[in-house]
C-alpha positions in Angstrom: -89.8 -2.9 -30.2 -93.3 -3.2 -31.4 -95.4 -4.4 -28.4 -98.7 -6.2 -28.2 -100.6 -6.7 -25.0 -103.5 -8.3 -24.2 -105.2 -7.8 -20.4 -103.6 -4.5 -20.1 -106.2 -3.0 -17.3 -104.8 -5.0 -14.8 -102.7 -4.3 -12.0 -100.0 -6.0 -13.6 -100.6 -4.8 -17.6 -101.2 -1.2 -16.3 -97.5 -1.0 -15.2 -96.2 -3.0 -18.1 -97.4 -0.8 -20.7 -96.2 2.4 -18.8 -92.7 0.5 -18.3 -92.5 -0.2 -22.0 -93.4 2.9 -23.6 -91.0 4.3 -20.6 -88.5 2.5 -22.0 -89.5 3.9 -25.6 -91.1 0.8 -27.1 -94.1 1.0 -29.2 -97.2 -0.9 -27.2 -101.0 -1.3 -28.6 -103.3 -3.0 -26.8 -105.9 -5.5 -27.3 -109.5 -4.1 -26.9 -112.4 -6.1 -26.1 -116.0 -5.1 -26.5 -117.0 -2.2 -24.7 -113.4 -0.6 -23.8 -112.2 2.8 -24.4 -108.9 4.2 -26.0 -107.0 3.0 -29.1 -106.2 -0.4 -30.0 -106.6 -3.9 -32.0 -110.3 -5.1 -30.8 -110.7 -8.5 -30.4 -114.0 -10.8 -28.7 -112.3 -13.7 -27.4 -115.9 -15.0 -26.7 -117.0 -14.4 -30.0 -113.7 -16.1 -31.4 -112.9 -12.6 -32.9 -109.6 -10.4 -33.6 -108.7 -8.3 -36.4 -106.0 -10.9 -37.7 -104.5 -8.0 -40.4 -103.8 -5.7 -37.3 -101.8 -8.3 -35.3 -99.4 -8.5 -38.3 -96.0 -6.2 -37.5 -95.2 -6.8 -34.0 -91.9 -7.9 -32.2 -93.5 -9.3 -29.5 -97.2 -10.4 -27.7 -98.0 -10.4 -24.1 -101.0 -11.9 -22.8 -101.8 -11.3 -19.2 -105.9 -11.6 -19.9 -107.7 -13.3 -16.9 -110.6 -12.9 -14.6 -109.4 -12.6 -11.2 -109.4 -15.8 -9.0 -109.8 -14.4 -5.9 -112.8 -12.0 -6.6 -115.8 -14.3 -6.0 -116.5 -17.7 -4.2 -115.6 -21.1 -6.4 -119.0 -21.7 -7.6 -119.5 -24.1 -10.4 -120.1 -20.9 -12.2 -117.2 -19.1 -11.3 -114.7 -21.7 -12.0 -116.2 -21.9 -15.3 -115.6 -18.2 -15.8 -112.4 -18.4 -14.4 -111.3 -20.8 -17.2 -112.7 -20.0 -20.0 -111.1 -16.2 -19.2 -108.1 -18.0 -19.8 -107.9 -21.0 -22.0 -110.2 -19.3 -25.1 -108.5 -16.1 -25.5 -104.7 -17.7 -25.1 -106.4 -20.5 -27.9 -107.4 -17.3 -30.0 -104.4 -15.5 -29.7 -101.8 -18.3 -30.8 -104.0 -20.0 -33.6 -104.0 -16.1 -34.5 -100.1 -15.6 -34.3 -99.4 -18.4 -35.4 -100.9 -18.1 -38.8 -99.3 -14.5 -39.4 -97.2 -13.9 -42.5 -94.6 -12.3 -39.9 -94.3 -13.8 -37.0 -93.3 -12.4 -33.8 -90.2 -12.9 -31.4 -91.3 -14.1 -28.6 -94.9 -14.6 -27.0 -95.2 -14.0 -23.3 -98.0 -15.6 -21.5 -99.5 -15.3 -17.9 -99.4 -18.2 -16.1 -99.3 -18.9 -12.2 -97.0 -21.0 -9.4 -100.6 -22.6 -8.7 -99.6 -24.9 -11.7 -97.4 -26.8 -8.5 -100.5 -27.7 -6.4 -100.1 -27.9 -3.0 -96.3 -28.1 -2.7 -96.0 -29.1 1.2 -92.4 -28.3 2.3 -91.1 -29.2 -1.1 -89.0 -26.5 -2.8 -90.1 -26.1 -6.3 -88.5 -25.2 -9.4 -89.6 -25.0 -13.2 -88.8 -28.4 -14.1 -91.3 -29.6 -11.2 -94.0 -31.5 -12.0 -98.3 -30.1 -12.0 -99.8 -30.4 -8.6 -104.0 -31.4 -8.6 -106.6 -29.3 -8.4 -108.6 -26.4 -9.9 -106.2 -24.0 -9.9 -103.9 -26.4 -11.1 -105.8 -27.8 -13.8 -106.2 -24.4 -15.1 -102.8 -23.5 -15.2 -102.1 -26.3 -17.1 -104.4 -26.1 -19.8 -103.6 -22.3 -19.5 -100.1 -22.7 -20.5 -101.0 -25.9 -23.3 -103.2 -23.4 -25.1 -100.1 -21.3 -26.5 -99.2 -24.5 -28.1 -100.3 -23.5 -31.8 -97.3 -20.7 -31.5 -94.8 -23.2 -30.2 -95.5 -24.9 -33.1 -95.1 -21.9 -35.5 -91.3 -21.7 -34.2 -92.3 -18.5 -31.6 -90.4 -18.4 -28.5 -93.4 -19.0 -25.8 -92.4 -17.8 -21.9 -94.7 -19.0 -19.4 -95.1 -16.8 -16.2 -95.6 -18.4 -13.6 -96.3 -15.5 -11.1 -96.4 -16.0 -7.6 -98.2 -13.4 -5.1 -97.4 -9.9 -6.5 -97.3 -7.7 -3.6 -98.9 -4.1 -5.0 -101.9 -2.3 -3.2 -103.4 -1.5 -6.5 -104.7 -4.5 -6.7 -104.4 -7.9 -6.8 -103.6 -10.8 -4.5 -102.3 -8.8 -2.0 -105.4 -6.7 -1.4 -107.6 -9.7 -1.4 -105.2 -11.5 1.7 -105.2 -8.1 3.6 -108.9 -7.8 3.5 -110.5 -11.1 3.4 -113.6 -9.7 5.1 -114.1 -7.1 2.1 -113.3 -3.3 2.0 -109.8 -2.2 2.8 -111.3 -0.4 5.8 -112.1 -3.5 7.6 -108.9 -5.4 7.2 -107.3 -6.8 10.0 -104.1 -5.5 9.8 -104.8 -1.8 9.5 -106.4 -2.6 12.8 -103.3 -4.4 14.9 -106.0 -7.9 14.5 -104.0 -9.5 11.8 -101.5 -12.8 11.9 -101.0 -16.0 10.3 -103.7 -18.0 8.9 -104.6 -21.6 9.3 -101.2 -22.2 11.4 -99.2 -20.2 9.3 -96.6 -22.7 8.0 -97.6 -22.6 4.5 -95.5 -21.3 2.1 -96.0 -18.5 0.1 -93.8 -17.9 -2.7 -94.5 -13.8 -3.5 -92.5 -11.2 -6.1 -92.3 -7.0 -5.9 -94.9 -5.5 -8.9 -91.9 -3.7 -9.4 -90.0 -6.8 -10.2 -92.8 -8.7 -12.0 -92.5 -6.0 -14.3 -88.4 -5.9 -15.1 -88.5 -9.7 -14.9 -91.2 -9.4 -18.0 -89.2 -6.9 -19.7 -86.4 -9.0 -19.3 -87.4 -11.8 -20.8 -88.8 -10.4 -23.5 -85.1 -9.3 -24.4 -83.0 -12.7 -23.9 -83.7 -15.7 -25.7 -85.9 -18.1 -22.9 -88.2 -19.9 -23.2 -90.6 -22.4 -21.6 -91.9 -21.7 -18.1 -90.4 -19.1 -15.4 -90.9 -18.6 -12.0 -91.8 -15.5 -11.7 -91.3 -15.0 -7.8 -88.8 -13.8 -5.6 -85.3 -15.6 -3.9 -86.7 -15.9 -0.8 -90.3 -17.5 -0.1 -92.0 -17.5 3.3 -94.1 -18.9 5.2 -97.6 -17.7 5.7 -96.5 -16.9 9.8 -93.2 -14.9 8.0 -95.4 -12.6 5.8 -97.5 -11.7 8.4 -94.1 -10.6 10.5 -93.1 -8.6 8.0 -96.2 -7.0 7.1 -96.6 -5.9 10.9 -93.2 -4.8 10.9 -93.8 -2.6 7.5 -97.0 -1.4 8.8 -96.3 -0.8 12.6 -99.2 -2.5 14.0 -98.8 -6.2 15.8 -100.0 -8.9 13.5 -100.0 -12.1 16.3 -103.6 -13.0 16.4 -104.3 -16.2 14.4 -107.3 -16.7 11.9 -108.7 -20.2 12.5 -108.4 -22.0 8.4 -111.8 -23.3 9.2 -113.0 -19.5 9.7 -111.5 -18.4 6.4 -112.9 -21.6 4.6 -116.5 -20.3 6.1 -115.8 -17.1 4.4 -114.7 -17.8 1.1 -115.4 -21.3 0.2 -113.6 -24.5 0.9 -111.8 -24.5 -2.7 -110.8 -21.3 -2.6 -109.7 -20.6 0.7 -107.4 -23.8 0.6 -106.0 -22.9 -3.1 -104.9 -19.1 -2.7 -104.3 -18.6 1.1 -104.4 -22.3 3.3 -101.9 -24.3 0.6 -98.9 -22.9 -0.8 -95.7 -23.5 -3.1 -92.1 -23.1 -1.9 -90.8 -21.8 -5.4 -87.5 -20.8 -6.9 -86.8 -18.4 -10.0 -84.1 -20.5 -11.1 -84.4 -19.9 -14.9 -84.6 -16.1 -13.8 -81.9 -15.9 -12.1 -79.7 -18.3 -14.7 -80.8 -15.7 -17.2 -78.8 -13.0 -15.1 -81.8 -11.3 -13.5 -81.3 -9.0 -10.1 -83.9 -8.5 -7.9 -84.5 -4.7 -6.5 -87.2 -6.7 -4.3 -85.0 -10.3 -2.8 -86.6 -10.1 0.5 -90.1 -9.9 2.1 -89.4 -6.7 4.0 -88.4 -4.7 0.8 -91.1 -6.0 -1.2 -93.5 -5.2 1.3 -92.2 -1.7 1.7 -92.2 -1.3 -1.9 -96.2 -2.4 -2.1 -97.1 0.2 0.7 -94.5 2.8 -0.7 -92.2 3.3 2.2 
C-alpha cells in the first residue's frame, strides 16, 4: 500500500510511519516549508501542494495540528490552534478530491473533545457535539474532509482520546503541568487527582492508537471512531494507577482553581478539569483487540515497564 501522511513529526505520525514501512508499505510524507528529508512539500498557509505528486496513493493520513496543550488559550492561540487544523484538512481534500485516481480511504485526526464536557454520560460515536472551543474545533475539523466524502473516498475520523506515551503528547503535558519533566509532581510522590478527581478521562496505549489506525485503514469504515480504550477512568483512577506504575504515592489533591491559575480558565477546564466517558464501539464492532484494555497496562506500556 502506497501511504501518504501528513503531520508525520508528531508523537503519534513518528510511530505510524515506522509501523507502516515495518509492515512493508510504501509511506511519503508531506513536507512543509523549512523541513528536512524526502517528501511531497506542501504550504497549507500558502494554499500550496504539489497536486501531480499526490496522484498514486492507496491511502492519506492527516494527523497535522499544533498542539493544544502547549501554550495558554489566548485569542491568539486559539486562532492558531484552528487554523492548524481546518486549512490544511480544507487543502488536502479539495486536493484529493480532484485527483484523476483517487485514493481508498482518507484517515483524518480528530479528538473525543468533539463530546464537550460529557458529565457521567457514556459516549459513543453516534453522540451528539458537546460546546466549546475544543469542541467547535473538532467539529469544523472533521466537516473540512467533506470535499473527499463527496468524491466517493472513505473518510475515518479519529477521534483520539488521551494517548498515553512519554515522547510526547498529552500525557507529558498532565504529568508536568508546572513545566519540565524534572518538576512534575509525580516523579516526586506530590501527585493525585485534580479538581476532585471524578472526571472522566477516556485514554488509549500509543501502541494501540497506532494498530487501531492501521486497522482501519485495511477494513472498510468509515465516519467517526473512537479511538480510546474499553475502559475509561476517572481522573482520581489515573492517578492510582500512575502511582502504582511509578512506585511513588499519588494522594495529594491539586485544587482546579490552582490549575486554572496556571494554565488559563479555558484550557485547564477543556483538557484536564472536564472529561468524556467514551466507548470504541465502532472499533471494537470492526473486530479490533486491544494489547492496552486497561489503565495499568497502558500505563506501563507509556513508561516501558
Amino acid at each position: 500500500m502506497r501511504v501518504l501522511v501528513a503531520g508525520s513529526s508528531g508523537v503519534i505520525g513518528e510511530a505510524l510511519v515506522e509501523a507502516l514501512a515495518g509492515r512493508g508499505d510504501e509511506v511519503v510524507r508531506l513536507l512543509r516549508p523549512q523541513s528536512h528529508g524526502d517528501g511531497v512539500a506542501w504550504d497549507p498557509a500558502a494554499g500550496t501542494i504539489e497536486a501531480k505528486a499526490v496522484e498514486g496513493f492507496d491511502a492519506v493520513v492527516n494527523l497535522a495540528g499544533r498542539r493544544i496543550g502547549e501554550k495558554r488559550w489566548t485569542e491568539a492561540e486559539k486562532q492558531l490552534l484552528w487554523d492548524s487544523r481546518i486549512y490544511p484538512t480544507r487543502l488536502l481534500a479539495d486536493t484529493i478530491a480532484a485527483l484523476e485516481h483517487l485514493p481508498a480511504v482518507v484517515v483524518n485526526a480528530s479528538a473525543v473533545g468533539y463530546y464537550g464536557d460529557g458529565a457521567e454520560s457514556i459516549l459513543n460515536e453516534a453522540s451528539t457535539s458537546g460546546s466549546g472551543f475544543l469542541a467547535d474545533l473538532c467539529v469544523a475539523w472533521e466537516a473540512a474532509t467533506d470535499p473527499a466524502i463527496q468524491a466517493g473516498i472513505r473518510v475515518v475520523q479519529l477521534r483520539s482520546g488521551i494517548v498515553l506515551s512519554m515522547a510526547g503528547g498529552a500525557l507529558g503535558r498532565l504529568l508536568a503541568p508546572f513545566g519540565p519533566r524534572w518538576i512534575s509532581p509525580f516523579r516526586w510522590g506530590l501527585g493525585g487527582p485534580v479538581g476532585g478527581g471524578g472526571q472522566w478521562w477516556s485514554w488509549i496505549s500509543l501502541g494501540d492508537e497506532v494498530r487501531a489506525i492501521l486497522h482501519l485503514l485495511d477494513t472498510e469504515v468509515a465516519g467517526p471512531v473512537n479511538l480510546v480504550a474499553p475502559n475509561p477512568v476517572t481522573n482520581r483512577d489515573f492517578t492510582r494507577a500512575l502511582g502504582r506504575v511509578l512506585h511513588r504515592p499519588a494522594v495529594l489533591p491539586l485544587p482546579g482553581f490552582a490549575l486554572r491559575l496556571l494554565l488559563g480558565s479555558e484550557l485547564a477546564d477543556a483538557l484536564v478539569l472536564e472529561g468524556q466517558r467514551v466507548t470504541p464501539g465502532v472499533l471494537l464492532e470492526s473486530g479490533f483487540e486491544f494489547e492496552h484494555p486497561d489503565i495499568d497496562d497502558g500505563l506501563r506500556a507509556a513508561f516501558g515497564k
